[in-house]
C-alpha positions as CSV (number, residue, x, y, z in Angstrom):
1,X,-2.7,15.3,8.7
2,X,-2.6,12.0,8.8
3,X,-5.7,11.0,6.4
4,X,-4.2,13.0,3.9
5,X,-1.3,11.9,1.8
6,X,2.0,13.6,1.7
7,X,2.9,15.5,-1.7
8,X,5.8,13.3,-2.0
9,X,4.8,9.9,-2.0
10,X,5.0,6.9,-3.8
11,X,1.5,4.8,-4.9
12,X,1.7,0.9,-6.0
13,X,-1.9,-0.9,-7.0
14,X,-3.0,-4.4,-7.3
15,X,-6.4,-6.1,-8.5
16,X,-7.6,-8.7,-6.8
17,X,-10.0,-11.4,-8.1
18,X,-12.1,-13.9,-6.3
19,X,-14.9,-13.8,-4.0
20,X,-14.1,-10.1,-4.1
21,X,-12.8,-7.9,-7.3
22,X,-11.7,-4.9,-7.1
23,X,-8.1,-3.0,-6.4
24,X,-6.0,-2.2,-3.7
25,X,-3.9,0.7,-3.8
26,X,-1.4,1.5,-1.0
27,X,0.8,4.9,-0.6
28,X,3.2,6.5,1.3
29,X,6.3,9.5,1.4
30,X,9.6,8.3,-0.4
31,X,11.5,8.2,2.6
32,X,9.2,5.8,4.3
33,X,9.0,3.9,1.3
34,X,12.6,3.3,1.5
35,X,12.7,2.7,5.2
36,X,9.9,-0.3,4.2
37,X,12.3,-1.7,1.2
38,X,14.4,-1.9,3.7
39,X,12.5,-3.8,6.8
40,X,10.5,-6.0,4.6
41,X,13.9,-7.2,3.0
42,X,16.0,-7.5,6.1
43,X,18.4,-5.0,4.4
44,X,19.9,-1.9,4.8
45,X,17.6,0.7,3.6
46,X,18.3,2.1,-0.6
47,X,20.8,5.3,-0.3
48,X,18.1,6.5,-3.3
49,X,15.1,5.2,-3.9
50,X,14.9,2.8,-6.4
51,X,12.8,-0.4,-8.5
52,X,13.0,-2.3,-4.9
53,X,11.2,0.1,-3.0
54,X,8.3,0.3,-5.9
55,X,8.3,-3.5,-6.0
56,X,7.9,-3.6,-2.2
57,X,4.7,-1.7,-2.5
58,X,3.7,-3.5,-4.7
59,X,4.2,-6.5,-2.8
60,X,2.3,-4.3,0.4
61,X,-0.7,-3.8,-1.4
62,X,-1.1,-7.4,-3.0
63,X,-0.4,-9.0,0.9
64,X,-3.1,-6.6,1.9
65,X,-5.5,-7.3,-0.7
66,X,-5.0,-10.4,-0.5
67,X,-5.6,-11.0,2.9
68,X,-8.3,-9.3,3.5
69,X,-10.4,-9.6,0.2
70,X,-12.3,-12.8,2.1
71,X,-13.8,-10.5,4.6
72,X,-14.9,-7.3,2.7
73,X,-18.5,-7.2,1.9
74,X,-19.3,-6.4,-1.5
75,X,-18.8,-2.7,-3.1
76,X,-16.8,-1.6,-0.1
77,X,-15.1,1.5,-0.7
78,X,-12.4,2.9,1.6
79,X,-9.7,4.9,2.3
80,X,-7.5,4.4,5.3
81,X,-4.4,6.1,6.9
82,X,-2.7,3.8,9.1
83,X,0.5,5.0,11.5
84,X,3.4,2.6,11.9
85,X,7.0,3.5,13.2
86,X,8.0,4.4,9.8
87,X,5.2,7.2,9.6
88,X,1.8,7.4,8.2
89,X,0.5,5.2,5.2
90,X,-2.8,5.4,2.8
91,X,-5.1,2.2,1.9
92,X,-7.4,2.7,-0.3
93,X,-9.9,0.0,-1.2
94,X,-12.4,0.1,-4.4
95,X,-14.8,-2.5,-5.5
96,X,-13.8,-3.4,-9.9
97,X,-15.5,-0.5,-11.9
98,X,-15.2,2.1,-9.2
């Protein structure tokens, strides 16, 4: 289903601070994770995943975060699955002390 996570999935987290606090967390399977390594670096995707892939969503959720923090009104809380070629991945959104 798509608004719920895979069992096999990877999870990376960033706070954000500014006009909005809070943290961003951003999920999806292993395999997509590496297909994503792979895209976002221009490389061939990791024959195992590895630290790349981790850093890359880490990366994800503080592009995210930090795009968007501007916009969200205060104590939003969300969670979002969003469907891109490489398959299905979770946002989730929480205001600092959630």
């Amino acid at each position: 289903a798509p608004g719920r996570p895979a069992q096999d999935r990877l999870a990376s987290a960033t706070s954000i601070f500014g006009g909005w606090n809070g943290a961003v967390r951003f999920e999806c399977d292993r395999l997509q994770a590496s297909r994503l390594a792979a895209r976002f670096l221009s490389a061939a995707a990791p024959e195992a995943l590895d630290d790349v892939a981790s850093d890359v969503l880490a990366e994800l959720a503080n592009i995210i975060g930090g795009n968007l923090k501007s916009v969200w009104p205060p104590g939003i809380r969300e969670r979002l699955a969003f469907q891109s070629a490489e398959g299905v991945c979770w946002v989730t959104v929480l205001p600092t002390g959630a």
